[in-house]
Backbone as ProteinMPNN parsed JSONL, in Angstrom:
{"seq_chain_A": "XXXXXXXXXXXXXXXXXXXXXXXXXXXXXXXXXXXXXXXXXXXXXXXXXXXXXXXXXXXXXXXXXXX", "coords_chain_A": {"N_chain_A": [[29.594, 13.425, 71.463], [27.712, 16.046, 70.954], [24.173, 16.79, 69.881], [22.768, 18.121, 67.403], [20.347, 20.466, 68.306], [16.697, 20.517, 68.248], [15.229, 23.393, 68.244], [16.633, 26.721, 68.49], [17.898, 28.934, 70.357], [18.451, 32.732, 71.429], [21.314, 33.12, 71.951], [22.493, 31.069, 70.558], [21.843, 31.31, 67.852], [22.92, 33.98, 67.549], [25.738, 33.052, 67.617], [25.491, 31.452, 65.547], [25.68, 32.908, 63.526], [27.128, 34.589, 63.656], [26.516, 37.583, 64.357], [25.236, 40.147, 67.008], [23.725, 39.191, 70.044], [21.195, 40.994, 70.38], [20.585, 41.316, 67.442], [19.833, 38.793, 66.871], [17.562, 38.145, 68.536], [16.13, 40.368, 66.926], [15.767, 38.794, 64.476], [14.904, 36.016, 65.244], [12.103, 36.99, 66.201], [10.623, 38.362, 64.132], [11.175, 35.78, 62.359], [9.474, 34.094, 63.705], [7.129, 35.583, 63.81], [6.351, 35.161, 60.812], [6.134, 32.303, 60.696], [3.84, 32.104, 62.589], [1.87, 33.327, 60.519], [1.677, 31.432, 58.717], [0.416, 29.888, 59.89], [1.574, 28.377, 62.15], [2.517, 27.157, 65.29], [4.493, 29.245, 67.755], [7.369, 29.335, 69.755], [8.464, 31.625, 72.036], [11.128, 33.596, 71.926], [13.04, 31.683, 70.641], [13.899, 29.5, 67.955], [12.752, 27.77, 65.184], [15.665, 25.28, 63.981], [15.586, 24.081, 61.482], [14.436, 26.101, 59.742], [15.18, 28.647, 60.111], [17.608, 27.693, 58.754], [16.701, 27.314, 56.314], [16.062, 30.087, 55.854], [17.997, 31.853, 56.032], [20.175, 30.118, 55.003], [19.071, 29.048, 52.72], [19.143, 26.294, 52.612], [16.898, 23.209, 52.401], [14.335, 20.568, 53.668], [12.459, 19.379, 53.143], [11.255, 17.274, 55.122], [11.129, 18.817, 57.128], [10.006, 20.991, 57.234], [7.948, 23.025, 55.309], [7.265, 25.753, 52.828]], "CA_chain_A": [[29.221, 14.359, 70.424], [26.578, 16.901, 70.91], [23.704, 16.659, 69.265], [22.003, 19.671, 67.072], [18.952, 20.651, 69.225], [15.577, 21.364, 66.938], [14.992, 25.191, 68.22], [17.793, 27.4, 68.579], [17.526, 30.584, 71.223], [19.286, 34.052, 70.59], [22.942, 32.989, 71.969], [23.32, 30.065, 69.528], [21.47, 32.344, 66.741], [24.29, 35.034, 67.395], [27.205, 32.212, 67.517], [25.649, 30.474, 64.065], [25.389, 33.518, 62.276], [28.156, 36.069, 63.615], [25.463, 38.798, 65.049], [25.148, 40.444, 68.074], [22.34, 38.775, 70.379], [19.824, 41.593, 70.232], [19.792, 41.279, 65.881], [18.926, 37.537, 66.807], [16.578, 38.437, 68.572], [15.049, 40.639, 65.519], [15.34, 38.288, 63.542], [13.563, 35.354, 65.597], [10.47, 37.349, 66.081], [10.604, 38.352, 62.872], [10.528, 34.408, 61.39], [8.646, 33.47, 64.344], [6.124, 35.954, 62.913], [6.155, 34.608, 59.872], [5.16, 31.298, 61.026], [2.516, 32.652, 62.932], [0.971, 34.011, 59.505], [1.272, 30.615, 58.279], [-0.173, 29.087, 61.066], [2.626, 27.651, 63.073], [3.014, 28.459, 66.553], [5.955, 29.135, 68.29], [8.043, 29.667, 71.107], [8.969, 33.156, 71.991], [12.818, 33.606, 72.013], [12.911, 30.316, 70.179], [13.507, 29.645, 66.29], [13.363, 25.885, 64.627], [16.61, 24.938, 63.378], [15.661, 24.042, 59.642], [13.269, 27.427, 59.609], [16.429, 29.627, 60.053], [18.45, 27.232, 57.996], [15.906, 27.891, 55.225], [15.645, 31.53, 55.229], [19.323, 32.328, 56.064], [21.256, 30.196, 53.74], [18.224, 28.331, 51.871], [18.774, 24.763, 52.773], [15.444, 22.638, 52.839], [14.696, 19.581, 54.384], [10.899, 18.984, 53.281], [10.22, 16.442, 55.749], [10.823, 18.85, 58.749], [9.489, 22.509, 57.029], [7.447, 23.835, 53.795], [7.286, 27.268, 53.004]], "C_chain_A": [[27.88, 14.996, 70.809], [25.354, 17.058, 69.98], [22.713, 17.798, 68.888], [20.632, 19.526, 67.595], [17.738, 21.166, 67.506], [15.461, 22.567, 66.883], [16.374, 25.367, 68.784], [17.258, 28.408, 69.149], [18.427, 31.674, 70.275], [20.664, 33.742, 70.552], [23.35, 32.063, 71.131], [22.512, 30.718, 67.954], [22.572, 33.168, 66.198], [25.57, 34.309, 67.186], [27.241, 31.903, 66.102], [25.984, 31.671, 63.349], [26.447, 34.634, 62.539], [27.741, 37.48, 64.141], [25.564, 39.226, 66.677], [23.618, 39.84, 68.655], [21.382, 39.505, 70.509], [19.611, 41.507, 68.509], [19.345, 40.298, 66.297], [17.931, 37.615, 67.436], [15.269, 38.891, 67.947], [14.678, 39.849, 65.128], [14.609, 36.674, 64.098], [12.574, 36.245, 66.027], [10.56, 37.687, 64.674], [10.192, 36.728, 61.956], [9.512, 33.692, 62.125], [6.705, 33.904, 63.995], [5.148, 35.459, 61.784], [5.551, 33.203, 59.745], [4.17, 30.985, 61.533], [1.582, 32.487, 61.714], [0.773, 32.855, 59.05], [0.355, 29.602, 58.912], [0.086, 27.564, 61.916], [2.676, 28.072, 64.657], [4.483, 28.074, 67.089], [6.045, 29.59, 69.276], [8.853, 30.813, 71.132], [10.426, 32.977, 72.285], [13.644, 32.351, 71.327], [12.889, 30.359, 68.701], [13.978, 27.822, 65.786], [14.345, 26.338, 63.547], [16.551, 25.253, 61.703], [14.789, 25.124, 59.268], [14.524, 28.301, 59.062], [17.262, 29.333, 59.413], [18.411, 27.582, 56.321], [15.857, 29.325, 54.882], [17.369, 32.012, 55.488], [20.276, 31.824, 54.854], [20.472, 28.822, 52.457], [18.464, 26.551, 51.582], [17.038, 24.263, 52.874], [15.451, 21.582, 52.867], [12.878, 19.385, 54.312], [10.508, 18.205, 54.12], [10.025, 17.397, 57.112], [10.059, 19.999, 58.13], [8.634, 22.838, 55.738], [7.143, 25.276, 54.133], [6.024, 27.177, 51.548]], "O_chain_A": [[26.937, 14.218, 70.956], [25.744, 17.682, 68.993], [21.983, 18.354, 69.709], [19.898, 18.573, 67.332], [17.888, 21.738, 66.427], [15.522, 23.128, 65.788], [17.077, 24.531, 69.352], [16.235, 28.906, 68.679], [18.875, 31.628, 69.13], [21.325, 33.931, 69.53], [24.545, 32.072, 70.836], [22.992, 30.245, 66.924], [23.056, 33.207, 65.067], [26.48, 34.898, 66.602], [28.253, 31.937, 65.402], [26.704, 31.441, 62.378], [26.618, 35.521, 61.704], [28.559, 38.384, 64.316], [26.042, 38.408, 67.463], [22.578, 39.934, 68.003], [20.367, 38.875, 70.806], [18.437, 41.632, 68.16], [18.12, 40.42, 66.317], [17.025, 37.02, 66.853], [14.113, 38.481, 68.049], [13.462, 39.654, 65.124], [13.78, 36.176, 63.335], [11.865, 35.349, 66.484], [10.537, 36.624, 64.053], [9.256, 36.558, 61.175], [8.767, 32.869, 61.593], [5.669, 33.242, 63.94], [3.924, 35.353, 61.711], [4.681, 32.911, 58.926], [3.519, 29.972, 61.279], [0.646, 31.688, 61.753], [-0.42, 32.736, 58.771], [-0.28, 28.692, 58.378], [-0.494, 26.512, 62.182], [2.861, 29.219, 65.065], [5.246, 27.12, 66.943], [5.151, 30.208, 69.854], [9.807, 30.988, 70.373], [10.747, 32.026, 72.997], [14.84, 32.174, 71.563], [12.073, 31.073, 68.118], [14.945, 27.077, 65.947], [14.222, 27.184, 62.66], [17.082, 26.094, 60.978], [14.318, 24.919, 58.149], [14.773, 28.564, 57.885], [18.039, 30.244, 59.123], [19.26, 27.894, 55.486], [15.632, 29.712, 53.736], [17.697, 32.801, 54.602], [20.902, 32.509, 54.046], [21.043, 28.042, 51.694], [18.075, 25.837, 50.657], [16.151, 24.955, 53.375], [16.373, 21.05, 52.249], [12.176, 19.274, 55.317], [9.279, 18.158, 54.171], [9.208, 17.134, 57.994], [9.002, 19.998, 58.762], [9.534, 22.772, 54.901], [6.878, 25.822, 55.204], [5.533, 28.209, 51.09]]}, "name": "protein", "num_of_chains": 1, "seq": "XXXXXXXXXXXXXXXXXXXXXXXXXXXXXXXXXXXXXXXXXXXXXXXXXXXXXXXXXXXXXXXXXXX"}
């Protein structure tokens, strides 16, 4: 069994969500942004799992994320 990785790139971005891999792209810089502002850093082309889980279909998982 495969085990869900913590960050997710653009090609498993575009698989989870149905998108073409340049929107996933948008849309990790876009949240990667956003964690910037909060003062997260991140990995360019790179989006944590429960980040994108959170803003896409609003799961939360307080021990790994707060918003």
């Amino acid at each position: 069994m495969k085990e869900k990785s913590y960050m997710l790139n653009a090609d498993e971005v575009s698989k989870m969500l149905s998108i073409s891999k340049s929107k996933s792209y948008v849309l990790i810089r876009q949240f990667n942004r956003e964690l910037e502002d909060k003062g997260f850093y991140t990995i360019s082309g790179r989006i944590p799992r429960a980040y994108l889980e959170s803003k896409i279909y609003g799961y939360t998982d307080q021990k790994q994320i707060r918003h």
